[in-house]
C-alpha positions as CSV (number, residue, x, y, z in Angstrom):
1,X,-16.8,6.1,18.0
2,X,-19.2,9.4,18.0
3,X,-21.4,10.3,15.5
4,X,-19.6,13.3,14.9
5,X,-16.0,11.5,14.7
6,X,-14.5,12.2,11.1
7,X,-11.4,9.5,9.9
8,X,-8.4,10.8,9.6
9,X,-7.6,12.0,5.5
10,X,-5.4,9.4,4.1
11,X,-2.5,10.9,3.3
12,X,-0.6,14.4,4.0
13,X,2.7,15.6,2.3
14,X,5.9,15.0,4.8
15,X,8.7,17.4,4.7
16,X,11.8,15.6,3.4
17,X,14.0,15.5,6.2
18,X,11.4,13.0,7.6
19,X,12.8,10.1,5.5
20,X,15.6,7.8,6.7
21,X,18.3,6.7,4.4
22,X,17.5,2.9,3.1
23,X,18.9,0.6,5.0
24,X,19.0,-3.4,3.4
25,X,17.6,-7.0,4.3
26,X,15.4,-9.2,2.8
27,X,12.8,-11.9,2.9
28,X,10.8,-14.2,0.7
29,X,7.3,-13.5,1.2
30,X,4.7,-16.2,2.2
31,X,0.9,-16.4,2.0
32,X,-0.3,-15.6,5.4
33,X,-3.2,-18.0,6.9
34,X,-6.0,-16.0,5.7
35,X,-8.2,-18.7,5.3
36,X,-9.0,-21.0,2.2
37,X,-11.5,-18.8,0.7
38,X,-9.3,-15.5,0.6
39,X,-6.1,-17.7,0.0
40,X,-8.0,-18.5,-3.6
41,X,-8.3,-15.2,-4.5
42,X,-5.3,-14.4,-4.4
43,X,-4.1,-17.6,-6.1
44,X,-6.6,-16.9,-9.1
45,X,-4.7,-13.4,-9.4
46,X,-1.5,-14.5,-9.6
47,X,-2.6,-17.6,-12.2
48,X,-5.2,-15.5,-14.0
49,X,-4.0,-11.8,-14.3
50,X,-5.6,-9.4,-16.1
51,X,-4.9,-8.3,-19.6
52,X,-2.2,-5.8,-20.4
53,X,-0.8,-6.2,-16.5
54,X,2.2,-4.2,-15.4
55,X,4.8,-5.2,-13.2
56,X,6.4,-3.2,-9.9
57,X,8.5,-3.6,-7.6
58,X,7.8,-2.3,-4.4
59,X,10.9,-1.6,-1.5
60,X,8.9,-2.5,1.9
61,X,10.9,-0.8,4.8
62,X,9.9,-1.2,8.8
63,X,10.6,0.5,10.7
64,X,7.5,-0.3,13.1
65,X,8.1,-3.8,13.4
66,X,5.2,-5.1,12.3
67,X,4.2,-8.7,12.7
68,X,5.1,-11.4,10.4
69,X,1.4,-12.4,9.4
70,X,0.6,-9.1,9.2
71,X,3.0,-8.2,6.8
72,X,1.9,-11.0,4.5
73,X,-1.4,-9.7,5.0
74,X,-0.7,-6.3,3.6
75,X,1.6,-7.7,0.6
76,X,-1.0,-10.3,-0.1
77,X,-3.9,-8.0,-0.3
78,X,-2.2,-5.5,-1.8
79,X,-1.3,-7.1,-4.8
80,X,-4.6,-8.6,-5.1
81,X,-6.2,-5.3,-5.3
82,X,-3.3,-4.2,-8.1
83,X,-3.7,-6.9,-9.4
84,X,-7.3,-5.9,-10.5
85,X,-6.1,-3.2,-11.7
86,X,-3.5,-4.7,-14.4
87,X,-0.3,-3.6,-11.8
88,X,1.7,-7.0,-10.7
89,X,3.2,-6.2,-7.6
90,X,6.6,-7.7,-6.3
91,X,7.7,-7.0,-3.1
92,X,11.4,-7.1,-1.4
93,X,12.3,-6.2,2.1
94,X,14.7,-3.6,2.6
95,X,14.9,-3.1,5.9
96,X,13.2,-5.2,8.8
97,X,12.2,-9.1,8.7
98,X,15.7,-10.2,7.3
99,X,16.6,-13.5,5.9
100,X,19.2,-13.8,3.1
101,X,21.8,-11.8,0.8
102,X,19.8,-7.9,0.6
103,X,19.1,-7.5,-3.1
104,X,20.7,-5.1,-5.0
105,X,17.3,-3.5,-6.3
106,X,17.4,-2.1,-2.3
107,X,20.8,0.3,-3.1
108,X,19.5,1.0,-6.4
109,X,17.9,4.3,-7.8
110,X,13.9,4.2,-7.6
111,X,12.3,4.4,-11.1
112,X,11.9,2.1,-13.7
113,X,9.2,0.3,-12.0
114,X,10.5,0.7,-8.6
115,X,9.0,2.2,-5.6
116,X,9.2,2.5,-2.1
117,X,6.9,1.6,1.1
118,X,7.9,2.7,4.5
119,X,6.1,1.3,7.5
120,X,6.5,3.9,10.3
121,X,5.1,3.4,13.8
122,X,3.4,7.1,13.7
123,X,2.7,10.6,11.3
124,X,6.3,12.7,12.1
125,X,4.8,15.5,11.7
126,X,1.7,18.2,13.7
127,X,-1.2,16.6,14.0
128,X,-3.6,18.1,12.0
129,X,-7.3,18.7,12.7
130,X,-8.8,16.2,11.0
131,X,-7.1,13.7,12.6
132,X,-3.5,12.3,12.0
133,X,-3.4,10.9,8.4
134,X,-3.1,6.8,7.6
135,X,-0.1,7.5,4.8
136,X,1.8,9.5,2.8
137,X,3.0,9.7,-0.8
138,X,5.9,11.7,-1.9
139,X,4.8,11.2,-5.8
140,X,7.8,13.2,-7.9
141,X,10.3,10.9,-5.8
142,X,8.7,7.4,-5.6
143,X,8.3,6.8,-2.1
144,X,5.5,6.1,0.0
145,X,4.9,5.9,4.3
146,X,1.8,4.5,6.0
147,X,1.2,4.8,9.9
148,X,0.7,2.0,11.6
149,X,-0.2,3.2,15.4
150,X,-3.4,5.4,13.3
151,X,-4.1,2.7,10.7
152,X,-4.8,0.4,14.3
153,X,-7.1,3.2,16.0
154,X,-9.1,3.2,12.8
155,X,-8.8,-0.3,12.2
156,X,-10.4,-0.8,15.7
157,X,-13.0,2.0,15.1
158,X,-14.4,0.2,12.2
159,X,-13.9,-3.3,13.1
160,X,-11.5,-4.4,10.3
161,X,-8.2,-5.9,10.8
162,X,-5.3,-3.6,11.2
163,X,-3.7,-6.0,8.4
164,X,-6.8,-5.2,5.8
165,X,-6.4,-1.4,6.7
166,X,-2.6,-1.5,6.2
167,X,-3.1,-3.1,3.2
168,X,-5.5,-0.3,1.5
169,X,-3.6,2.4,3.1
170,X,-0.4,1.1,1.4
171,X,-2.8,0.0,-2.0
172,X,-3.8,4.3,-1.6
173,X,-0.3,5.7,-1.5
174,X,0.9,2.9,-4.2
175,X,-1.7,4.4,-6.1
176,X,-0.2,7.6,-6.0
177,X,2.9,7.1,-7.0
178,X,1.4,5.7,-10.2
179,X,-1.5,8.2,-10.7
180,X,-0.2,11.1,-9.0
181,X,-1.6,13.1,-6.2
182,X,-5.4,13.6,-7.4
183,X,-8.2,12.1,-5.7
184,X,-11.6,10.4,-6.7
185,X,-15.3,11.0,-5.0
186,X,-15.4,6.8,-4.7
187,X,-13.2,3.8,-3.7
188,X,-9.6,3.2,-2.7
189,X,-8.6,6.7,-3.8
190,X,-10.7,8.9,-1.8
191,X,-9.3,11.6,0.5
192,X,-11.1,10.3,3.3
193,X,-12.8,6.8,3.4
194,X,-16.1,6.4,4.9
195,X,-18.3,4.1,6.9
196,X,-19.5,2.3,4.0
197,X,-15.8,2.2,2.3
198,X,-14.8,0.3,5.6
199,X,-17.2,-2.2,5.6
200,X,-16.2,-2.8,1.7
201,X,-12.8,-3.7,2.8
202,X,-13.6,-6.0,5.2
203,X,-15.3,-8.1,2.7
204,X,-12.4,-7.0,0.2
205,X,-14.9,-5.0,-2.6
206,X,-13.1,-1.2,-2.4
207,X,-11.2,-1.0,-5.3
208,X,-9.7,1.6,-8.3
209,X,-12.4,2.6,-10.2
210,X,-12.5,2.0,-14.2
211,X,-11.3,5.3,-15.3
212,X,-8.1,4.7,-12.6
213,X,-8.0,1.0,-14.0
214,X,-7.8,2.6,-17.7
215,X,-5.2,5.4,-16.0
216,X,-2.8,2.6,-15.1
217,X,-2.9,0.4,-17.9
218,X,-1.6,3.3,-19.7
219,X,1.1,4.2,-17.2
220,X,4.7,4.5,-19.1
221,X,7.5,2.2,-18.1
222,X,9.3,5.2,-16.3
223,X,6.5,4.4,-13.3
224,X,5.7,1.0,-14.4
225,X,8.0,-2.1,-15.8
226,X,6.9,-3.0,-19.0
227,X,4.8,-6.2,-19.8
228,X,6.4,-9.5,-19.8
């Protein structure tokens, strides 16, 4: 990488004839083998969460055919870092990595404290000159995309693992949805992430900020389900 490279802005606005109709399957998710230390973590979010936390559910769709582990990378770290932030994240595949009845949540309306994830292999639209984007977030509709051939280049770039990356792309665009489209001078919601923000998520540290924390704690149970 050259001095002079910029990363990619995280997400662009896609035009809506870009998005496939939902297609159905499903899978229970397991831990992937991240190692005892990280495999803690996320243990002590799910047994510990934080005060007032929120529950969603989030639609995954591939269409990239992403690997098992890491798709249990991205789910895992995902809701660890929602987690954090008082969001409980429950995930249901839609459409790739089948096993089982498809739940009905996948042919339902979004809303209520549903959302939508699409893993696609590349950005559909004209590159633009910063660089092709890592994800999308169509906010008014509840649906998200991240790209997984860019979120590897810039995995690669900044020595993380393409999981990790995936996993804050998706957390950004998730973040979206909930927040709406604004953006924040620090952490997992910046327009573009930098050097520094990259070698945070390797060790897992980039997170919401407090006033974003705050922000979704107060989210209404049209974006959100309400506390159990």
């Amino acid at each position: 990488m050259s001095a002079t490279f910029h990363p990619p802005c995280i997400e662009f606005a896609l035009p809506q004839a870009h998005f496939r109709a939902m297609k159905t399957s499903w899978k229970t998710i397991w831990p992937a083998a991240l190692g005892v230390a990280w495999l803690a973590v996320a243990a002590d979010a799910r047994e510990n969460p934080p005060v007032g936390e929120r529950s969603l559910t989030v639609l995954v769709l591939d269409y990239a055919g992403v690997s098992d582990r890491s798709l249990n990378e991205l789910e895992t770290l995902s809701a660890v870092l929602l987690s954090r932030a008082g969001v409980r994240a429950e995930w249901v595949h839609c459409q790739g990595h089948e096993q089982g009845p498809r739940p009905a949540v996948c042919d339902a309306s979004l809303g209520g404290g549903v959302v939508m994830l699409r893993l696609q292999m590349v950005f559909p639209g004209r590159e633009p000159k910063v660089g092709n984007p890592l994800g999308a977030a169509t906010v008014e509709s509840g649906y998200a995309s991240i790209f997984v051939s860019e979120i590897g280049k810039q995995a690669d770039r900044n020595g993380i693992g393409a999981g990790t990356l995936m996993a804050y792309a998706a957390t950004h665009e998730i973040g979206h949805l909930l927040l709406g489209p604004g953006h924040s001078s620090g952490g997992i919601m910046q327009a573009v992430w930098k050097a520094a923000d990259y070698r945070d998520m390797a060790q897992h540290w980039l997170g919401f900020n407090a006033a974003q924390v705050q922000a979704l704690r107060r989210v209404d149970a049209a974006r959100v389900g309400p506390d159990d």
